[in-house]
N, C-alpha and C positions, 0 to 999 in steps of 0.2 A: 504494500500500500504506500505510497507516493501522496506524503502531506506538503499542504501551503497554510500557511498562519496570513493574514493580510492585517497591517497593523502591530504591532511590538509596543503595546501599552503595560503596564501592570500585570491585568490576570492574567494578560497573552502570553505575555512572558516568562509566567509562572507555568501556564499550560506547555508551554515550550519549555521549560527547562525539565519540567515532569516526564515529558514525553522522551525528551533527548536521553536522560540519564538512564530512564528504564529499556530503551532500545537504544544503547549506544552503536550497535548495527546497521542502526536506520539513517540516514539524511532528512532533516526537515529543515524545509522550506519559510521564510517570514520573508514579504511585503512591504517595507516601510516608505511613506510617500514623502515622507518631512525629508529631506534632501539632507539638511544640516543634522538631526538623528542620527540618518541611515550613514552618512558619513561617518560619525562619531562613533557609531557601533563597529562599523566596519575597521578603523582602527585602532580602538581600541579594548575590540570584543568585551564591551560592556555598554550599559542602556545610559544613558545620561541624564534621566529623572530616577527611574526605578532599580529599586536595589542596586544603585552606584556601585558596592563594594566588592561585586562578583561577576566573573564572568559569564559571559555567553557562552555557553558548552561547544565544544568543538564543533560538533555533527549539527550545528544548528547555521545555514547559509542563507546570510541577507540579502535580498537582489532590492534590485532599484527599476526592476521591469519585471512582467512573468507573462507577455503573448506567449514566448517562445516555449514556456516551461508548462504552460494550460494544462495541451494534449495530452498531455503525461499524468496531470495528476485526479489522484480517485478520491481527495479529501481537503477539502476549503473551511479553514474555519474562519467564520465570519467575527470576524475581531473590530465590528464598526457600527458606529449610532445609524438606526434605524435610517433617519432620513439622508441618508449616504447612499443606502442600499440599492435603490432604483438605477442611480447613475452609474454605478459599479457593475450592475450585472448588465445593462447594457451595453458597456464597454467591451468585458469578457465573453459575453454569451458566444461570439463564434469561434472563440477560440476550445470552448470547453468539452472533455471530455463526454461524450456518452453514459448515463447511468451514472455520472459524477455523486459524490454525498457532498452535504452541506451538514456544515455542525454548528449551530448558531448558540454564541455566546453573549449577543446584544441583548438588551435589557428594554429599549424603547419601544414605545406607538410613534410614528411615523405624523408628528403635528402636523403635515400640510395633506393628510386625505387620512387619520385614523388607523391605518393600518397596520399590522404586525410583520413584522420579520416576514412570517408565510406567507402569509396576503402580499408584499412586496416581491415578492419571490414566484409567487404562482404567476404572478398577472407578467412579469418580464417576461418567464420561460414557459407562456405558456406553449402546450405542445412541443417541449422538450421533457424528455424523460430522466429525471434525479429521484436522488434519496434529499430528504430534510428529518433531520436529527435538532433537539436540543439539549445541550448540559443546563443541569442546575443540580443545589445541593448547599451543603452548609460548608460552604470555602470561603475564605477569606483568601488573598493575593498570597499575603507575606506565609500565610499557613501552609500553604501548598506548596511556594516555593521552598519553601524548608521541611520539605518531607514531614509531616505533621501526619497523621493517622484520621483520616476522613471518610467522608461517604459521599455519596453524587446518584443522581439518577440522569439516564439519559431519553428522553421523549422520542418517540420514531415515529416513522410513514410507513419503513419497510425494515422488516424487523429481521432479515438475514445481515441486511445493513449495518441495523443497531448490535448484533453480535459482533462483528468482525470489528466496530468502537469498542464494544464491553471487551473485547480481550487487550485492544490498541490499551485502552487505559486503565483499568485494574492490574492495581497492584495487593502487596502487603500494606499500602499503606491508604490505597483507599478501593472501596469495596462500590461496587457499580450494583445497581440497580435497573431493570428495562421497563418502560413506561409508553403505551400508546394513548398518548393522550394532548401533543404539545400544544393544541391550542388555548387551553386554558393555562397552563403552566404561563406563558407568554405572557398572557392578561394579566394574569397575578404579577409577574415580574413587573411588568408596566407602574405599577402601583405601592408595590411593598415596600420601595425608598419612598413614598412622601408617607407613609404610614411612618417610618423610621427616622423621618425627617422632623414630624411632628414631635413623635415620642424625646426625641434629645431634645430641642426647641427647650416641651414643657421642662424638661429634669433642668434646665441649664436655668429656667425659671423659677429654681425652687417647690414646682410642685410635687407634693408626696405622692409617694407610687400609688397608691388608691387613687384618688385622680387622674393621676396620669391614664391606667389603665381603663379609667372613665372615658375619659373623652380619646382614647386608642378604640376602644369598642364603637361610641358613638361614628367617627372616621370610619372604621371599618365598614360600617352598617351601611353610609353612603355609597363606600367604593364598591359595594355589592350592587347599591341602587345603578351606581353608574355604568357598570358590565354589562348589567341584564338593559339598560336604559339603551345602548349601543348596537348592543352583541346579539344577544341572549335574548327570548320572550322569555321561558323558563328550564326547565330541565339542568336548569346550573347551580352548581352551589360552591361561591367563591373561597367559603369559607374553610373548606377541606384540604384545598391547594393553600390556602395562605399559611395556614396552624400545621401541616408537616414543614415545611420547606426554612430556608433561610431569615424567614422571618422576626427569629432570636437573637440569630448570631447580626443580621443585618441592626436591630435596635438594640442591641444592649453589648455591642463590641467595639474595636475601633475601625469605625468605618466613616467614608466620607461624609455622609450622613451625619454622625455624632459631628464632626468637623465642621460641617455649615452650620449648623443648630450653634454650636459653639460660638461660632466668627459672630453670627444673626446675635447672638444673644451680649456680645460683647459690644451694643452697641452701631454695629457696623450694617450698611445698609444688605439686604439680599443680592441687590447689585454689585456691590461692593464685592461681599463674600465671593460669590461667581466668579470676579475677575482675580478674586486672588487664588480660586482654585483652578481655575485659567492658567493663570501664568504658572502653575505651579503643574501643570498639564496634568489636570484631572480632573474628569468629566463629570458632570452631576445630571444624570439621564432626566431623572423628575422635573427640571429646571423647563425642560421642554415640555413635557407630559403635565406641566401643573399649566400651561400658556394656552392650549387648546383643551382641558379640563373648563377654565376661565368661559372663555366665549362659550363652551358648549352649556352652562349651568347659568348663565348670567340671568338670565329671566328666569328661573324657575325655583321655586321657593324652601321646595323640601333639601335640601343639600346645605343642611345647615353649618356643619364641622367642616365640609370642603371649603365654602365662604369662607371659613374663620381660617384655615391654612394658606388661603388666599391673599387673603388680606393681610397677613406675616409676611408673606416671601414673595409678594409680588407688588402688590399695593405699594 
């Protein structure tokens, strides 16, 4: 199996370093489009925001193109915010493999038409034949890049696909799980930073954890309202995917989420916060998903807790 990573962020490069060291037999491929990065890495085989102090594994090759390296490859992991997505697969679509997989890592809805990873993906290729995979699970960056003992599950389309992942990435140190189900998985992602967004906010306001979890529940209840309000008439229930998944480690670890809450509560304006996680090149998915949240709720009256997280980080 012939992998491309597109992008060398954080988890990316965690997922890379995971992959490299457990098949040091293998070659994998990373993407980087920042010119000044992809330079940086290349000589000095290390990342220039993330984990500075270690290298880049040997068997891990940075290109600064990949038409020519397409054909060849049978696994893309989508290492980039949703609304990237569209532009990128119409670039590569004639270059790509037959039956290619997708292993999507993004986290966003797609603010200029609502859409998810798959819905982005279906509507480029349609009438081409792929796998679509998702990871998710209780990892954190720094956890994973330092061999830390985890769990994951991966969501599939085609589930001989999702084996030949479940061997790619199970180890001793983290145990895979298969799941046909990625569409909701996705939605929930969409969502579970501004739930975690909130959650630090309050604590950084001295509210005590009964409240807190007060109005984390109330929050909840809407972002349920707003799935089925979108997505869903019924048959869904948000609330099964949010209370297994990352949703712990997301609000109560250190996560950039605790970090915005933090900058927001010292003070500093949300815009503010943003630019400083900007320049500090790290991405805050919700920033966008809470912008078309806004317009889509603004007249209607039952979304009371979303208003109120609105009105913190946006207002």
């Amino acid at each position: 199996m012939k992998i491309l990573t597109i992008w060398v962020w954080a988890f990316w490069l965690a997922i890379l370093k995971y992959l490299s060291i457990n098949h040091k037999d293998k070659t994998f491929y990373a993407y980087e489009n920042n010119k000044e990065s992809l330079l940086f890495m290349q000589k000095n085989r290390k990342n220039p925001y993330f984990f500075i102090d270690d290298k880049i594994e040997k068997n891990i090759k940075l290109l600064d193109e990949i038409e020519k390296i397409l054909p060849s490859i049978d696994l893309i992991i989508i290492a980039i915010p949703n609304q990237f997505i569209k532009n990128l697969i119409k670039d590569i679509k004639p270059f790509l493999k037959p039956k290619v997989s997708f292993l999507n890592l993004s986290k966003w809805v797609d603010n200029k038409n609502l859409k998810t990873v798959s819905d982005n993906l279906n509507e480029e290729l349609w009438g081409f034949e792929y796998n679509y995979n998702v990871l998710s699970g209780w990892m954190i960056a720094s956890e994973l890049f330092y061999g830390k003992n985890l769990w994951a599950q991966i969501w599939y389309s085609n589930k001989i696909s999702a084996i030949l992942l479940k061997n790619l990435f199970e180890s001793e140190n983290l145990k895979i799980k298969l799941t046909k189900d990625f569409k909701n998985i996705e939605l929930f992602w969409a969502f579970k930073n501004i739930l975690a967004l909130y959650t630090w906010y309050l604590e950084w306001m001295w509210y005590e954890y009964s409240s807190i979890w007060y109005h984390f529940c109330e929050l909840f209840k809407d972002i349920k309202k707003l799935v089925i309000d979108l997505w869903w008439k019924d048959n869904f229930d948000f609330s099964q995917y949010a209370l297994w998944w990352d949703i712990i480690a997301t609000c109560f670890w250190n996560s950039r989420n605790r970090y915005f809450g933090k900058l927001v509560w010292n003070w500093k304006t949300s815009k503010e916060a943003f630019e400083i996680l900007k320049n500090e090149n790290k991405h805050a998915e919700w920033f966008e998903t809470l912008k078309w949240i806004k317009k889509f709720i603004k007249d209607k009256n039952w979304y009371y807790e979303l208003k109120k997280v609105i009105k913190i980080f946006l207002d």
